[in-house]
N, C-alpha and C positions, 0 to 999 in steps of 0.2 A: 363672505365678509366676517361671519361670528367664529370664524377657525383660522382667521387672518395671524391672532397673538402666537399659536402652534410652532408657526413659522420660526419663531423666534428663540424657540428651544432647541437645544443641538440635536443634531442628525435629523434634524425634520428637514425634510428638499436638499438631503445634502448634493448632491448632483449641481441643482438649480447655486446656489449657495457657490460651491466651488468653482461654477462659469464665469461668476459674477466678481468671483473676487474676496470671499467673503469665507471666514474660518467657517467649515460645517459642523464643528465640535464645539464649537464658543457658544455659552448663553446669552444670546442678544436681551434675556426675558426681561433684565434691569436696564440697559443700555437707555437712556432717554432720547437721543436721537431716533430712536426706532418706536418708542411706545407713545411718541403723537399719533401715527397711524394706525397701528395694531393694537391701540386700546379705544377703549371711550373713553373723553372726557381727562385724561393728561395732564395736569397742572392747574385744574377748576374743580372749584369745592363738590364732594359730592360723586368724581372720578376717577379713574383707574390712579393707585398709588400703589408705589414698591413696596408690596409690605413685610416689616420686619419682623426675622425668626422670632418666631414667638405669641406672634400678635397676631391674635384668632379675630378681632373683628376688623383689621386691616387688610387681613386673607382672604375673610368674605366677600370686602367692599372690591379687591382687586379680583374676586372672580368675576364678581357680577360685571364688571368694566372690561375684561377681556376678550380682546378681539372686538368688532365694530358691532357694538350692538343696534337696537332700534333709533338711539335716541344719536347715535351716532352720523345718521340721514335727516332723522325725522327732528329731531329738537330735543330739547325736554322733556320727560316721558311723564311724571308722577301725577304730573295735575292733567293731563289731555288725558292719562290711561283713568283717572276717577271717574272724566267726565265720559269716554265714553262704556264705561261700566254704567253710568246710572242712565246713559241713552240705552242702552242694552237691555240693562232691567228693566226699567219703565218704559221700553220702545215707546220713547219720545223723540218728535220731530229734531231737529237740530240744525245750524249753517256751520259749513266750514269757519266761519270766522268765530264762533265758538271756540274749535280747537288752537288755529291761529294765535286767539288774544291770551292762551298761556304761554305760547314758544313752539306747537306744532309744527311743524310746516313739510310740504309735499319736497320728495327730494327730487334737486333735480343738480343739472350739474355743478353748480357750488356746493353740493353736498360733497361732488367727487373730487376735484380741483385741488382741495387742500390738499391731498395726499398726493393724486392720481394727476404728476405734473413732471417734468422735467428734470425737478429736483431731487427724485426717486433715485436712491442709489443703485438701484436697478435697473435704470433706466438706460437707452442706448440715449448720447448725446444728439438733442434734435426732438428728443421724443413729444409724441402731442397726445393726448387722451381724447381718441374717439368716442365721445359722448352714447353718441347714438347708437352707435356697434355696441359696445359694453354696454349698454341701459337692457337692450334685448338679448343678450347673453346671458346676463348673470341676475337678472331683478327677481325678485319673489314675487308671486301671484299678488295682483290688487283686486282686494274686494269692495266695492262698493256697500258703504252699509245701507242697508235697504230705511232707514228712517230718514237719509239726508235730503235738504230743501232744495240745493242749490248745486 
C-alpha cells in the first residue's frame, strides 16, 4: 500500500497500464481522479496536495502523503502516535478506547472499500473485493502492545 503512488508515474507496471487501457508514459502523479487512492488524505487539511515547482514545504507534505500510509487504514495518526509514545515510555496500562477517542481505529474492510470497489478503473466490470482473501495476502504483521487492558 505505501508504494501504491509509484504506480502512477510513467513506466512504472507499464505492461499492467497498457492491458488496462491506460497511457504507460503519462504521469497520472497530478491526475486527481487517481490520487484519492494512491495518496493519503486527498482533498483534507493536512493531506496529500499537488505540490507546486518550487514549493519545498508542499513537496514535503506530498511526500509524506504518498501512497497509503498508516493513517490511510488506521485514522489520524498525530495524536494516537503521541499517545502511544507515552504508553511506550512510561509502559503504562491503556484501553483501546483511548486510541479510538482521537480517530484511531483498527482497519478492517471500510478501510478497503473506498478504493478497493467496482469503481476501480482497473477493474474488470462485476468486480467484488474479497475482503478476507486480501486481508491475509497483503496485511503487515499485528503486534499486540504488551500494556493493553482489553
Amino acid at each position: 500500500m505505501a508504494q501504491t503512488f509509484d504506480v502512477l508515474k510513467p513506466g512504472v507496471r507499464s505492461e499492467e497500464k497498457t492491458k488496462l487501457k491506460f497511457d504507460p508514459n503519462k504521469d497520472y502523479t497530478k491526475d486527481t481522479t487517481c490520487l484519492a487512492c494512491h495518496t493519503s488524505g486527498f482533498g483534507i487539511p493536512g493531506g496529500y496536495i499537488v505540490p507546486a515547482d518550487g514549493d519545498a514545504e508542499a513537496k514535503e507534505q506530498a511526500a509524506d502523503n504518498a501512497g497509503v500510509t498508516c493513517e490511510g487504514c488506521h485514522g489520524p495518526g498525530s495524536k494516537s502516535v503521541e499517545i502511544q509514545e507515552d504508553i511506550k515510555e512510561n509502559k503504562r496500562p491503556y484501553k483501546f478506547a483511548e486510541l479510538r477517542a482521537v480517530g484511531f481505529h483498527r482497519a478492517g474492510m471500510r478501510s478497503c472499500t473506498p478504493c478497493h470497489n467496482a469503481s476501480d478503473p482497473g477493474k474488470e466490470p462485476g468486480y467484488h473485493f474479497a475482503y478476507e482473501e486480501k486481508r491475509e495476502e497483503g496485511q503487515h504483521e499485528n503486534i499486540e502492545l504488551k500494556y493493553r487492558q482489553d
